[in-house]
FIGUMAR-318818 format. One record per residue: x, y, z of N, C-alpha, C in turn. Coordinates in steps of 0.02 Angstrom, whole numbers. Atoms other than C-alpha are relative to their C-alpha. Example, Ala and Ser with C-alpha at 12.3 -4.5 7.8 and 13.67 -1.06 7.14 Angstrom:
REM FIGUMAR-318818
<r n_px="45" n_py="-59" n_pz="0" ca_px="615" ca_py="-225" ca_pz="390" c_px="45" c_py="60" c_pz="0"/>
<r n_px="-42" n_py="-59" n_pz="-3" ca_px="684" ca_py="-53" ca_pz="357" c_px="-39" c_py="55" c_pz="37"/>
//
This chain:
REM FIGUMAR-318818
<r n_px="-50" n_py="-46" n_pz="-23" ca_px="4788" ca_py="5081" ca_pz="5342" c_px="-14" c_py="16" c_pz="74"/>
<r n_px="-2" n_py="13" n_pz="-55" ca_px="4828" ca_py="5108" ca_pz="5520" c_px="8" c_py="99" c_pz="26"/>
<r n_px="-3" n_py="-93" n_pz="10" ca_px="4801" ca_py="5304" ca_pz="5589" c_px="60" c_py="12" c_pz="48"/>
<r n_px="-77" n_py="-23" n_pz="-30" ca_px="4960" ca_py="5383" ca_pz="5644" c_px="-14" c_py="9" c_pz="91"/>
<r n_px="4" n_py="15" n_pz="-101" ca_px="4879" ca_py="5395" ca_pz="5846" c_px="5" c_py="-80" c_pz="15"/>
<r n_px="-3" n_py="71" n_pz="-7" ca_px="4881" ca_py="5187" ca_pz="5837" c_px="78" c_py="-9" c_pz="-5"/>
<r n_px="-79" n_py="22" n_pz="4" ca_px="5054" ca_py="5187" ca_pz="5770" c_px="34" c_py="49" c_pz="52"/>
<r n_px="-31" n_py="-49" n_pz="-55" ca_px="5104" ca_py="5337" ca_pz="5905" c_px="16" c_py="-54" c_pz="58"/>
<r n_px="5" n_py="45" n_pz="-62" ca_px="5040" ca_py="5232" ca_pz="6048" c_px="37" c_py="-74" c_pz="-2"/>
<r n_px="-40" n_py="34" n_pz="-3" ca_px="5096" ca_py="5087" ca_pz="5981" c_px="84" c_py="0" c_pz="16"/>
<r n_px="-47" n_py="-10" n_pz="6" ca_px="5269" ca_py="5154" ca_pz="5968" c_px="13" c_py="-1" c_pz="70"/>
<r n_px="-21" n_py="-37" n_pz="-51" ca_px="5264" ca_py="5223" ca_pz="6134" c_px="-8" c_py="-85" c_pz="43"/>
<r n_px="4" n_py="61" n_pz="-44" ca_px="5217" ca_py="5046" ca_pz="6226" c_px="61" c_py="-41" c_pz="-31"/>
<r n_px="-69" n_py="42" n_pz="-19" ca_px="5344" ca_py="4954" ca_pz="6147" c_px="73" c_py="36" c_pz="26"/>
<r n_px="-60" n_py="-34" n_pz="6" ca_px="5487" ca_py="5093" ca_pz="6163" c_px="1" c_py="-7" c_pz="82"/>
<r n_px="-30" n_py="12" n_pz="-88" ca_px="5471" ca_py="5023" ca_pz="6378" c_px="48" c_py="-49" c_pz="-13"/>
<r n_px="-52" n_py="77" n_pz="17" ca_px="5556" ca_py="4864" ca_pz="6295" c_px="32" c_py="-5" c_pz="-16"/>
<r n_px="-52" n_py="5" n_pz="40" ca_px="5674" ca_py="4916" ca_pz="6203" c_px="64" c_py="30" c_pz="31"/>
<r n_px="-75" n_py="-25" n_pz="-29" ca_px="5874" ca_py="4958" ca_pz="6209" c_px="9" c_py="44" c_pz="-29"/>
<r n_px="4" n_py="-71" n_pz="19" ca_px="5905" ca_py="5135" ca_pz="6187" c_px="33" c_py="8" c_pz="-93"/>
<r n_px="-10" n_py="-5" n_pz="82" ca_px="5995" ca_py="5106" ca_pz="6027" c_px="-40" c_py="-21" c_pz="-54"/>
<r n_px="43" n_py="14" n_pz="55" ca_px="5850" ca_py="5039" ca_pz="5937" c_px="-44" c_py="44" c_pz="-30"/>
<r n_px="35" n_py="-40" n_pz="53" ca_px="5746" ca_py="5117" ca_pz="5813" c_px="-90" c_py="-39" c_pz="9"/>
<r n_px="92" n_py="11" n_pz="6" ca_px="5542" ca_py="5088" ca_pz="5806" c_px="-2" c_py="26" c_pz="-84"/>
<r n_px="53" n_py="-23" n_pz="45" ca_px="5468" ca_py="5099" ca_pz="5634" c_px="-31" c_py="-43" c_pz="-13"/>
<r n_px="68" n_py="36" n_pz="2" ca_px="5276" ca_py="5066" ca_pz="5615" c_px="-27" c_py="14" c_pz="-50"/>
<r n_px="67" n_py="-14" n_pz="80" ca_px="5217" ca_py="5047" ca_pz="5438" c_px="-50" c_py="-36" c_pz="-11"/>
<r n_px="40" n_py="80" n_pz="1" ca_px="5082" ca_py="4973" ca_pz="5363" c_px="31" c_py="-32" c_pz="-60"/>
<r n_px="-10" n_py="32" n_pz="49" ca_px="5084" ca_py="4838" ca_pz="5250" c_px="-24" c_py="13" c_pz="-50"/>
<r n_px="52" n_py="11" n_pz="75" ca_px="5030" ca_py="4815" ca_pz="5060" c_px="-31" c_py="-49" c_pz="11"/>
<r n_px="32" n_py="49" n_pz="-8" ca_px="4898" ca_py="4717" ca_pz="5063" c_px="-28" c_py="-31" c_pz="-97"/>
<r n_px="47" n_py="43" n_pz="67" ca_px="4882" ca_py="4607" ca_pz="4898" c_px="-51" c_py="-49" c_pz="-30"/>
<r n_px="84" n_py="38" n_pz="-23" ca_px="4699" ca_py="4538" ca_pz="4862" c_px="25" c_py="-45" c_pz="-60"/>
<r n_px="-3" n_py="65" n_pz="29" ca_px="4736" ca_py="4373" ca_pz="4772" c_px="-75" c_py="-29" c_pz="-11"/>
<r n_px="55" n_py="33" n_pz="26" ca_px="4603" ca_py="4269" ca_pz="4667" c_px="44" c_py="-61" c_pz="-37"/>
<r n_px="-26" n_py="90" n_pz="38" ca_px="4654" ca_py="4079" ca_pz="4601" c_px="-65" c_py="-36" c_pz="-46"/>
<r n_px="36" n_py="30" n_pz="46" ca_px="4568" ca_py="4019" ca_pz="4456" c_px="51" c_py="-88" c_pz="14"/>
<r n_px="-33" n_py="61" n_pz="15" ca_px="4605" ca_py="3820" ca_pz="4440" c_px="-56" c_py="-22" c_pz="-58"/>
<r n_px="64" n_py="33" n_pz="42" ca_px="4534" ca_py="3687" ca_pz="4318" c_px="38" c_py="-91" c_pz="16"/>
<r n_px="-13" n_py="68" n_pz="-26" ca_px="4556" ca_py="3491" ca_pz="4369" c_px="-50" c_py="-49" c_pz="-50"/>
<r n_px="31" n_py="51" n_pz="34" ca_px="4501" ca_py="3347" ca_pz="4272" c_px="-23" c_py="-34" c_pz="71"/>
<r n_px="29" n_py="71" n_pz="-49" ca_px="4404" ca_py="3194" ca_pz="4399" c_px="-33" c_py="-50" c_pz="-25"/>
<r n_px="10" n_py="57" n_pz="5" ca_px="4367" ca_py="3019" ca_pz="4399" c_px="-55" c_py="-6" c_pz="-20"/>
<r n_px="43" n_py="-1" n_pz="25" ca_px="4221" ca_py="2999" ca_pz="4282" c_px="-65" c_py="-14" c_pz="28"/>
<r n_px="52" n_py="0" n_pz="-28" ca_px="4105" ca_py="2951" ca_pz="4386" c_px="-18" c_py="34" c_pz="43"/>
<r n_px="16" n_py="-45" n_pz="-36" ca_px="4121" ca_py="3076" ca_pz="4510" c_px="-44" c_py="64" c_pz="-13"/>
<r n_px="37" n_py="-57" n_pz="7" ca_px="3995" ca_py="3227" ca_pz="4551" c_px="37" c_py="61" c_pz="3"/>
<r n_px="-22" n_py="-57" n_pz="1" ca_px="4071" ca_py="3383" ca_pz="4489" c_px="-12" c_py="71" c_pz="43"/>
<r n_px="-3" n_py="-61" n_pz="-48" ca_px="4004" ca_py="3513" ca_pz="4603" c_px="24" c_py="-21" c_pz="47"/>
<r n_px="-25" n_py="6" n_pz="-73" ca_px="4046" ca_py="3399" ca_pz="4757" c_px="64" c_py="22" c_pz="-5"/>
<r n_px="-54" n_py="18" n_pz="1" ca_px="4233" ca_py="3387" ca_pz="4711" c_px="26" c_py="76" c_pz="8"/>
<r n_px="-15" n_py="-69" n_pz="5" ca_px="4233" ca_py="3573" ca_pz="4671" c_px="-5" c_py="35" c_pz="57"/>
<r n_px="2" n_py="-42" n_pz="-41" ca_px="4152" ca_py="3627" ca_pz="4828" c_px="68" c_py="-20" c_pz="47"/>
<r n_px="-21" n_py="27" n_pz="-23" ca_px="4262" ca_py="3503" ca_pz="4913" c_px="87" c_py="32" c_pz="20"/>
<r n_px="-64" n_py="-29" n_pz="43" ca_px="4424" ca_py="3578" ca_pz="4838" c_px="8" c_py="75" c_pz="33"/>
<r n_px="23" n_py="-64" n_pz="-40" ca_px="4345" ca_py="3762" ca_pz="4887" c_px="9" c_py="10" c_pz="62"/>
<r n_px="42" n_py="-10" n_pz="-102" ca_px="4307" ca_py="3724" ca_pz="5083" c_px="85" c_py="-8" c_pz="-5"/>
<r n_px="-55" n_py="8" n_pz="-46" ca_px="4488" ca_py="3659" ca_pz="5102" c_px="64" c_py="69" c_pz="-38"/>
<r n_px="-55" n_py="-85" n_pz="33" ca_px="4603" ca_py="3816" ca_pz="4990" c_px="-42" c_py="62" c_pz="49"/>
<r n_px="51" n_py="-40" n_pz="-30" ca_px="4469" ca_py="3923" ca_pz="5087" c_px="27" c_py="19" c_pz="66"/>
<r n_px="-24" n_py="-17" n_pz="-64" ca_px="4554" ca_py="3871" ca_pz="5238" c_px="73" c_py="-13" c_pz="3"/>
<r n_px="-87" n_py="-19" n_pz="-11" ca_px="4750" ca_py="3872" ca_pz="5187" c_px="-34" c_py="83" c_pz="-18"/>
<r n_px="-21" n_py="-71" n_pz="-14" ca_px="4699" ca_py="4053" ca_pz="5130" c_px="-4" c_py="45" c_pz="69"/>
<r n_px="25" n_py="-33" n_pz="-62" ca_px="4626" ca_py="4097" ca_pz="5301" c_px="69" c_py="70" c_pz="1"/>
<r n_px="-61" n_py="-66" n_pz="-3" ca_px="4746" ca_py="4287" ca_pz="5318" c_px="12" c_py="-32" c_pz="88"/>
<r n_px="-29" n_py="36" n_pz="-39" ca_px="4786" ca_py="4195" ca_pz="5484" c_px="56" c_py="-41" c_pz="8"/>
<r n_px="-46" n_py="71" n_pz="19" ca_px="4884" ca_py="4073" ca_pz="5406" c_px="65" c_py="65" c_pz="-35"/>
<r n_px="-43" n_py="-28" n_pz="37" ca_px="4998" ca_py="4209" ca_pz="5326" c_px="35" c_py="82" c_pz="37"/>
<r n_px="-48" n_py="-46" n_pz="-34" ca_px="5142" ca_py="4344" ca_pz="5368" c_px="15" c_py="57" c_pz="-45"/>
<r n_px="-27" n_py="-46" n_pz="29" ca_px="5210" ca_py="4495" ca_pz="5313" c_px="69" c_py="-29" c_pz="-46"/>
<r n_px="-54" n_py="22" n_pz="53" ca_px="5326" ca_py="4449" ca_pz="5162" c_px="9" c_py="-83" c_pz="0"/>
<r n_px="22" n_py="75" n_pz="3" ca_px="5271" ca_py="4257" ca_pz="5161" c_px="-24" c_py="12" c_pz="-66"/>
<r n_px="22" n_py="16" n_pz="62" ca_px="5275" ca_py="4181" ca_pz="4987" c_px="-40" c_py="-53" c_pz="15"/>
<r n_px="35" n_py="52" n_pz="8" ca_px="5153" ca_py="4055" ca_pz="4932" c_px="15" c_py="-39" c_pz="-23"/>
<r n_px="-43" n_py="58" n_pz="26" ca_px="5214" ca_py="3899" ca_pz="4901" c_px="-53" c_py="-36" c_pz="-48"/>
<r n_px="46" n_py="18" n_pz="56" ca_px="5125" ca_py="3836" ca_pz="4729" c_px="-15" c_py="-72" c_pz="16"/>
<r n_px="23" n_py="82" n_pz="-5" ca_px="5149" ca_py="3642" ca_pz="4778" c_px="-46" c_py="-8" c_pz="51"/>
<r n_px="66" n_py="22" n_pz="-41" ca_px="5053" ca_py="3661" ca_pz="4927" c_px="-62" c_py="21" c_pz="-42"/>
<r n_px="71" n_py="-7" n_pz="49" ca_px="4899" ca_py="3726" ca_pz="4826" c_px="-20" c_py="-60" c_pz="-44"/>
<r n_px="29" n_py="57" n_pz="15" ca_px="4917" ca_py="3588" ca_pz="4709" c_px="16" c_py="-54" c_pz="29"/>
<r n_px="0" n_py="71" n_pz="-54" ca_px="4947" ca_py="3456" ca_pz="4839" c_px="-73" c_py="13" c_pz="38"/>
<r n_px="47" n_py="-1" n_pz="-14" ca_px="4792" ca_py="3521" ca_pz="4919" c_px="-59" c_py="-18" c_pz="-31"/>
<r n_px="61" n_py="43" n_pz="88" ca_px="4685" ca_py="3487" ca_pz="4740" c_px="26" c_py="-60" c_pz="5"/>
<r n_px="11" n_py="89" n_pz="13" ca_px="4770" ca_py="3331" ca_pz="4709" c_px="-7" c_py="-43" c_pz="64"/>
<r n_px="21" n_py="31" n_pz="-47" ca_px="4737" ca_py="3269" ca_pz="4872" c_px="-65" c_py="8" c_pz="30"/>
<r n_px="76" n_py="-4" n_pz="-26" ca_px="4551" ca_py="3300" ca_pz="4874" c_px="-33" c_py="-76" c_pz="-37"/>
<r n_px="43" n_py="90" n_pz="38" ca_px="4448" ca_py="3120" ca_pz="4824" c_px="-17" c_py="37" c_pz="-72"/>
<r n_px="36" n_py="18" n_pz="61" ca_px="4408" ca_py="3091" ca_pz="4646" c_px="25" c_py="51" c_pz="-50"/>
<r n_px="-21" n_py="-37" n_pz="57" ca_px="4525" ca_py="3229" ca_pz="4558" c_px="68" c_py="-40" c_pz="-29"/>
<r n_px="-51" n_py="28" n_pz="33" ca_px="4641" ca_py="3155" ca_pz="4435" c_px="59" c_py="19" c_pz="-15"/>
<r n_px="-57" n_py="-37" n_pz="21" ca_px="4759" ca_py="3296" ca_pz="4380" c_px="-14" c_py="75" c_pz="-1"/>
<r n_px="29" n_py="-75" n_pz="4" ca_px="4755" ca_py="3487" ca_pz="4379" c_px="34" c_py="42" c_pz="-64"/>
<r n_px="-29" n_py="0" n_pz="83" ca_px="4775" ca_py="3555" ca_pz="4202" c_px="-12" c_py="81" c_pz="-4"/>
<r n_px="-1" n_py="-57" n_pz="-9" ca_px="4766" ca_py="3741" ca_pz="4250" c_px="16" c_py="-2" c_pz="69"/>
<r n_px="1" n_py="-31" n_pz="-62" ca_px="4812" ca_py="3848" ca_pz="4407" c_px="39" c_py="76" c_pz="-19"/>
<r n_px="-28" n_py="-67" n_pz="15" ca_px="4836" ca_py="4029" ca_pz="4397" c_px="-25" c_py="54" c_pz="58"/>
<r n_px="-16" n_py="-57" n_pz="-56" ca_px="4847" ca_py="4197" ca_pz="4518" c_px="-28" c_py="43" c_pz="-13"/>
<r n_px="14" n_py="-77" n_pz="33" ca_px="4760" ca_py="4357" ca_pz="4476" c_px="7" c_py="53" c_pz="78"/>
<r n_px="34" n_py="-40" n_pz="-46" ca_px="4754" ca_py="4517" ca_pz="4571" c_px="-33" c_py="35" c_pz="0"/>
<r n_px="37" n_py="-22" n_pz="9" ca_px="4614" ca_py="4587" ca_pz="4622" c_px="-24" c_py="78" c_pz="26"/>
<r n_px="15" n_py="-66" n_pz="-25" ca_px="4578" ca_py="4779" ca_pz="4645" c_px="-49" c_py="47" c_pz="-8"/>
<r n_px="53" n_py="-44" n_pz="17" ca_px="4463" ca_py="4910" ca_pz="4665" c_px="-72" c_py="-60" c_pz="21"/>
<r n_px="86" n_py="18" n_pz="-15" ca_px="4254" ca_py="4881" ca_pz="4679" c_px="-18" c_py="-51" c_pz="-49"/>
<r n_px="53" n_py="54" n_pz="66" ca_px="4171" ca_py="4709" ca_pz="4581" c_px="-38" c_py="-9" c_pz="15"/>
<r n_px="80" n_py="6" n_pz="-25" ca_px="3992" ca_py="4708" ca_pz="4637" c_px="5" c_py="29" c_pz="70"/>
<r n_px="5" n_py="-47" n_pz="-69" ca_px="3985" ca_py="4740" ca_pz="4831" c_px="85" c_py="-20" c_pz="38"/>
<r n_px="-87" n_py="-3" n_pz="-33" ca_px="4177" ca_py="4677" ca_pz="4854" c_px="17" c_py="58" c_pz="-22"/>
<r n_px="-34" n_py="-31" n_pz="17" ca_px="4282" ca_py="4798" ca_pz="4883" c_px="102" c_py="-40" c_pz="27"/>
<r n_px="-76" n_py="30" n_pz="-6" ca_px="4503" ca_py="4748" ca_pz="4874" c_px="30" c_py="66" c_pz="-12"/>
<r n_px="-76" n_py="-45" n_pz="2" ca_px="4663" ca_py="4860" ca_pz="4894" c_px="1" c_py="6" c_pz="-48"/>
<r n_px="-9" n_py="-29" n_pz="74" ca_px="4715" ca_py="4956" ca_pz="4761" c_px="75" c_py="-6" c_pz="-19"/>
<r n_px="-85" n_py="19" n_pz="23" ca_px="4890" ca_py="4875" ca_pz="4763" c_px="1" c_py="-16" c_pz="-82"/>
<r n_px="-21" n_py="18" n_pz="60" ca_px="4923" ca_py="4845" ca_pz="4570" c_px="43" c_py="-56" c_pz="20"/>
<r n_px="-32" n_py="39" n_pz="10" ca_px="5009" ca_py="4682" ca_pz="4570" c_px="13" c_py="-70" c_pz="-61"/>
<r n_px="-8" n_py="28" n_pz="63" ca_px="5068" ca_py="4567" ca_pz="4433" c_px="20" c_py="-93" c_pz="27"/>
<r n_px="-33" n_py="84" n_pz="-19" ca_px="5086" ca_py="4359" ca_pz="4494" c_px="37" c_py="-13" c_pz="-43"/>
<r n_px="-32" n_py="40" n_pz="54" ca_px="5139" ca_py="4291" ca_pz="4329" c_px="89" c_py="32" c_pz="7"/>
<r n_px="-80" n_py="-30" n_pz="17" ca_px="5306" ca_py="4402" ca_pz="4348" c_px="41" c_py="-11" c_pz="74"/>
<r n_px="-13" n_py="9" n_pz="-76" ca_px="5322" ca_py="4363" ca_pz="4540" c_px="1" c_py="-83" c_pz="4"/>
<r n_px="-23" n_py="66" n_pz="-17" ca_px="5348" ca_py="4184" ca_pz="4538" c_px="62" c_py="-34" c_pz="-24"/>
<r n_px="-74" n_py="17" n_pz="2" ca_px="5510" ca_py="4104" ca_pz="4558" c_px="4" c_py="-79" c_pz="24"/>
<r n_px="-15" n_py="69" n_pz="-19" ca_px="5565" ca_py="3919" ca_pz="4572" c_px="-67" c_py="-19" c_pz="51"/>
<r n_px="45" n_py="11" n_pz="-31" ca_px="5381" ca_py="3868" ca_pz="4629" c_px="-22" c_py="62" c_pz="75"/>
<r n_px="23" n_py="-45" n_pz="-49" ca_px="5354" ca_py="4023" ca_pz="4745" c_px="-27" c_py="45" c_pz="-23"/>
<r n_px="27" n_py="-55" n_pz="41" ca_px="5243" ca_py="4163" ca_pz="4708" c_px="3" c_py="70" c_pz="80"/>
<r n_px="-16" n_py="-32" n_pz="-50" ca_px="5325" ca_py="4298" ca_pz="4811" c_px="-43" c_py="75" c_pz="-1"/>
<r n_px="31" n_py="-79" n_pz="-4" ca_px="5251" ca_py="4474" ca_pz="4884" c_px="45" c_py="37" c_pz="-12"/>
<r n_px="-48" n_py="-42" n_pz="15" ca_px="5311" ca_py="4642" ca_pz="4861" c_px="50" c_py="13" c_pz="65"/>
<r n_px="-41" n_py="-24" n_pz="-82" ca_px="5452" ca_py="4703" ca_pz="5012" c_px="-70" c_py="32" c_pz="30"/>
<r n_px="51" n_py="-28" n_pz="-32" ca_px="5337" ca_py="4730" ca_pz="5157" c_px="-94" c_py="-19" c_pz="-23"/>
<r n_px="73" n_py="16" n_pz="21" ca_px="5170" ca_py="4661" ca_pz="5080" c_px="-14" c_py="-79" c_pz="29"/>
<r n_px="34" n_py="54" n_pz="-5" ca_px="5056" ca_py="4526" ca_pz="5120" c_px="-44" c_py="-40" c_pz="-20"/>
<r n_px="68" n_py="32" n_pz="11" ca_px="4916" ca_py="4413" ca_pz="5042" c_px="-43" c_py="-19" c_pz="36"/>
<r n_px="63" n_py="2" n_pz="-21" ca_px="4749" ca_py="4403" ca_pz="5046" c_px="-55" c_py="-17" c_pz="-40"/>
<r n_px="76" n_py="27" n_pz="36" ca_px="4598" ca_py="4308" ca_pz="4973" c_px="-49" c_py="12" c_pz="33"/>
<r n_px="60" n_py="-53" n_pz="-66" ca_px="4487" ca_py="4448" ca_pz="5049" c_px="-82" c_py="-29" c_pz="10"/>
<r n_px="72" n_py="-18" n_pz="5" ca_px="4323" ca_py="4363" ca_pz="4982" c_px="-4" c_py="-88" c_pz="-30"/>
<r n_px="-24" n_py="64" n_pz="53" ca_px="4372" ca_py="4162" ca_pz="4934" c_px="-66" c_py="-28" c_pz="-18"/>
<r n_px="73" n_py="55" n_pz="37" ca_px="4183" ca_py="4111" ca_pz="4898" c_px="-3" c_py="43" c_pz="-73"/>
<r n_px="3" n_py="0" n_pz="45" ca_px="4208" ca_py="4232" ca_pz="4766" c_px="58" c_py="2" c_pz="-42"/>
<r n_px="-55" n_py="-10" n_pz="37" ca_px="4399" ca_py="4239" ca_pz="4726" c_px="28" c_py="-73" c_pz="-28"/>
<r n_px="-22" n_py="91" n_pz="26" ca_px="4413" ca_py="4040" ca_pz="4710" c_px="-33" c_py="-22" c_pz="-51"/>
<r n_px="46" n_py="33" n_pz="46" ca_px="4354" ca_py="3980" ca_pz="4553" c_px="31" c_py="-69" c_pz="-38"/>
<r n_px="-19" n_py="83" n_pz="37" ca_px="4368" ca_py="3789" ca_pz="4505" c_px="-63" c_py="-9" c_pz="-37"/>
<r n_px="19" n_py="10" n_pz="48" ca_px="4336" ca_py="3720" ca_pz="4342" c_px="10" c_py="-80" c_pz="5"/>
<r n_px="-8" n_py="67" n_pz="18" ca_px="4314" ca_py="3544" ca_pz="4278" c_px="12" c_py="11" c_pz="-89"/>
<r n_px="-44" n_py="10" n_pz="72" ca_px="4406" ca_py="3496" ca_pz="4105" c_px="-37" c_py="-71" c_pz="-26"/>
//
């Protein structure tokens, strides 16, 4: 949350730029802490932790909160185009969304309540009006499985 002298000042520097009939309002966002469980089958001979970390390093860096906007859905095919395009995975036979809130060991996440399973629409898993995602902690919110 952003303290009302940040949003003052802010207000006040852009209101040199603007046309008298415009309006300024400075809220903050919801911030929703996202966790992705997956589970992927791979090519039998492959080493299961590599494929996993492999899988990890690159979702690690589409979640980067860089990569994402205020009211930006997540598009589900990129996620699994990112798994099935890692070497040696065959198919992905899970993928699911949780959100995560409040204190789990020394993480702490927003206390947004949010529900994925009821927020996804024709492959999009949309935010609330005004909210944003966030995989505040992905070494521990990413968890891949092998099947």
């Amino acid at each position: 949350m952003s303290s009302d002298t940040l949003k003052e000042n802010l207000s006040k520097y852009i209101s040199r730029f603007r046309i008298i009939s415009d309006a300024i309002d400075i809220l903050d966002a919801s911030i929703i802490n996202l966790g992705l469980d997956y589970t992927v089958t791979i090519n039998q001979d492959a080493n299961s932790s590599i494929v996993i970390s492999s899988i990890n390093t690159k979702l690690r860096s589409y979640f980067l909160i860089d990569n994402f906007q205020i009211d930006q859905p997540i598009k589900i095919g990129e996620i699994e185009n990112i798994i099935l395009n890692t070497s040696d995975v065959e198919a992905i036979t899970k993928i699911s969304f949780k959100n995560i809130t409040g204190n789990r060991g020394l993480n702490t996440y927003s206390s947004y309540v949010y529900d994925p399973k009821r927020n996804i629409d024709r492959g999009y898993l949309f935010p609330p009006t005004g909210g944003i995602f966030e995989v505040k902690y992905p070494n521990d919110d990413i968890v891949g499985r092998i099947s």
